[in-house]
N, C-alpha and C positions, 0 to 999 in steps of 0.2 A: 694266272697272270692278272696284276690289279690294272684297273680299267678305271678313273673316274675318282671320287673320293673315297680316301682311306686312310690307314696309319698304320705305322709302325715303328716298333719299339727294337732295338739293338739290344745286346748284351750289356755292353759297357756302359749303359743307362740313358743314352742319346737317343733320341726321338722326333718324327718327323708325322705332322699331320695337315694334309692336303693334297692336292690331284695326283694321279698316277696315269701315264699313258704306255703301257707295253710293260707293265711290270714295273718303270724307272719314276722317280720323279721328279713329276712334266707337270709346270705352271703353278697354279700361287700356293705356296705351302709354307708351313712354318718347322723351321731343324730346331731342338733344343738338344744343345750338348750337354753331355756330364758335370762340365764345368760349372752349369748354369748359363752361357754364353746362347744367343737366342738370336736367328736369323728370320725374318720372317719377306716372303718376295716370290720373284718370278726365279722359277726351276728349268733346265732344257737337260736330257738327257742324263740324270743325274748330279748336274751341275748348278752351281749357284750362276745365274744368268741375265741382267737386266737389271731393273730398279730393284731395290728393297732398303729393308735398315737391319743392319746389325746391330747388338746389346750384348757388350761386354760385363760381367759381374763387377764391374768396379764403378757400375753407372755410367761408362761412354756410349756414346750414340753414334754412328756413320749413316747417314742417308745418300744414297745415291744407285 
């Protein structure tokens, strides 16, 4: 079970690197979709949760 920093990579080519607490990931990490679509912020439970910014591949931005 991952503990602390790590990464990991999905099939469908999505990818996630930063903290893991009980296996899920917990606190600041960054998702990068297939799409190119790129979340980078606060995790809880496998959930996107709190501040961060999203980047859509068409160059939008969301902060919040």
């Amino acid at each position: 079970m991952q503990d602390g920093p790590g990464k990991e990579e999905l099939e469908d080519g999505s990818k996630y690197d930063g903290m893991f607490k009980n296996g899920k990931k917990w606190g600041q990490g960054t998702y990068k979709w297939a799409d190119e679509s790129v979340y980078t912020g606060n995790w809880v439970d496998n959930n996107i949760e709190g501040e961060g910014e999203y980047r859509w591949p068409d160059g939008r931005i969301y902060n919040g």
